[in-house]
C-alpha positions as YAML, in Angstrom:
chain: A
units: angstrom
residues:
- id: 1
  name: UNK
  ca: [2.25, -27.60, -17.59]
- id: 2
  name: UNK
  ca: [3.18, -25.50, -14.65]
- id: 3
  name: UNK
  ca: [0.99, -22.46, -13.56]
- id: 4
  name: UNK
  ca: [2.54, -19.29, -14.31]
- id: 5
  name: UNK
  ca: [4.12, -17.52, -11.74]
- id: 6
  name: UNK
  ca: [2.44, -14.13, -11.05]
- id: 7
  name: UNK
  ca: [4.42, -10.99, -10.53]
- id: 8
  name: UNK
  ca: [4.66, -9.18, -7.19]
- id: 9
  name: UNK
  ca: [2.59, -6.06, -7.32]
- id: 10
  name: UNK
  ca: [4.75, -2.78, -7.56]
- id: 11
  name: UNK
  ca: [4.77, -0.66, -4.50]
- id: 12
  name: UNK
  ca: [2.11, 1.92, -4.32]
- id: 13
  name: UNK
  ca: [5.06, 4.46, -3.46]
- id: 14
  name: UNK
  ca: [4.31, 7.91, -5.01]
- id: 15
  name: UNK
  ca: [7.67, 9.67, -3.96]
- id: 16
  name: UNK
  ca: [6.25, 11.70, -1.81]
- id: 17
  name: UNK
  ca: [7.09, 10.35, 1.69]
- id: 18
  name: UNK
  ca: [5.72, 12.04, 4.59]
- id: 19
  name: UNK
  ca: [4.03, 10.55, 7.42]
- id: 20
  name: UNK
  ca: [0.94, 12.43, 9.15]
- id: 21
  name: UNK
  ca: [-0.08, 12.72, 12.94]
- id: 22
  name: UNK
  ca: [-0.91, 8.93, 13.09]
- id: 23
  name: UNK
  ca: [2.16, 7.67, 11.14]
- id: 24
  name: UNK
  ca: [0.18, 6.98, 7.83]
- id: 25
  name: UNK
  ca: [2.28, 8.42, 4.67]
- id: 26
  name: UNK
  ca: [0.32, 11.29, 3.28]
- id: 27
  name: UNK
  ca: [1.67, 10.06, -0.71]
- id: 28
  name: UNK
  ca: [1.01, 6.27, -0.79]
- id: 29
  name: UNK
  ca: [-1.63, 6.00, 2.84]
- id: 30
  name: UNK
  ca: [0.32, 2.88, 3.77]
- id: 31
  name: UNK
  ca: [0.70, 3.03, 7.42]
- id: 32
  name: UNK
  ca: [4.63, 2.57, 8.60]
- id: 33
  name: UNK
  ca: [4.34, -1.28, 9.31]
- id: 34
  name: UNK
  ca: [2.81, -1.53, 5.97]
- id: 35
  name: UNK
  ca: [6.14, 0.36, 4.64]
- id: 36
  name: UNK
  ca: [8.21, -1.67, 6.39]
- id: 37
  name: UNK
  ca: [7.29, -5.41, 5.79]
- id: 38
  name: UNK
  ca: [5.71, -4.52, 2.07]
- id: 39
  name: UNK
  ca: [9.00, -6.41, 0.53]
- id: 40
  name: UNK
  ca: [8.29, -9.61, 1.94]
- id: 41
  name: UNK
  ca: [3.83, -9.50, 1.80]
- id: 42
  name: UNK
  ca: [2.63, -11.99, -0.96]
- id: 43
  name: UNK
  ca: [0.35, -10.78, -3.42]
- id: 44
  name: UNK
  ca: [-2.82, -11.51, -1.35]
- id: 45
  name: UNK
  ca: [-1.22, -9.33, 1.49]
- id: 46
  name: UNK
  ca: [-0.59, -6.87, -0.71]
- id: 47
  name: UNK
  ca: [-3.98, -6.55, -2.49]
- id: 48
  name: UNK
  ca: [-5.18, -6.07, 1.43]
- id: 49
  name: UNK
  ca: [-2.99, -3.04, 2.02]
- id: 50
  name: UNK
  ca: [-3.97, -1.67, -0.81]
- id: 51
  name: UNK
  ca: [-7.51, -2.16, -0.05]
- id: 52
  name: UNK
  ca: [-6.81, -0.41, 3.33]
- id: 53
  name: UNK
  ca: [-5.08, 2.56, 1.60]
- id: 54
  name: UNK
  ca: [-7.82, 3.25, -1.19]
- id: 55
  name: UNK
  ca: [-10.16, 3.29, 2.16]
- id: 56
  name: UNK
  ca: [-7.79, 5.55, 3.97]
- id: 57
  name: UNK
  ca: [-8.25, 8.01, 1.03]
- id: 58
  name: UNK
  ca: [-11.17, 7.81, 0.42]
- id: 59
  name: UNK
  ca: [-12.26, 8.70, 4.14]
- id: 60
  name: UNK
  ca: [-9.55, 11.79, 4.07]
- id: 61
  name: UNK
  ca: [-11.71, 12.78, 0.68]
- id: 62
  name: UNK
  ca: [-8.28, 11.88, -0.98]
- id: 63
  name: UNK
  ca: [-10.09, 10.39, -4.15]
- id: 64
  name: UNK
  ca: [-11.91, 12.27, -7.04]
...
């Protein structure tokens, strides 16, 4: 039996699309190369940029 095929993970777009002084969007922290080529990342590629943008708010004291 095949292995299920896992669903791309949703964009981490909050609709609120600004970029700061070093081009990192103040709503979702992806970076604007992140933004760009998110459509056609694999999961795994994903799960890293999402890594990098919990650690981008987390150092801008972003998180609770």
């Amino acid at each position: 039996m095949p292995e299920p095929v896992e669903k791309p993970i949703a964009s981490p777009c909050v609709s609120i699309c600004a970029l700061d002084e070093t081009d990192v969007c103040i709503g979702c922290q992806r970076n604007v190369d992140e933004i760009i080529r998110w459509s056609r990342l694999n999961n795994s590629e994903r799960r890293e940029v999402l890594l990098r943008c919990h650690e981008r708010a987390r150092e801008r004291g972003q998180l609770l």
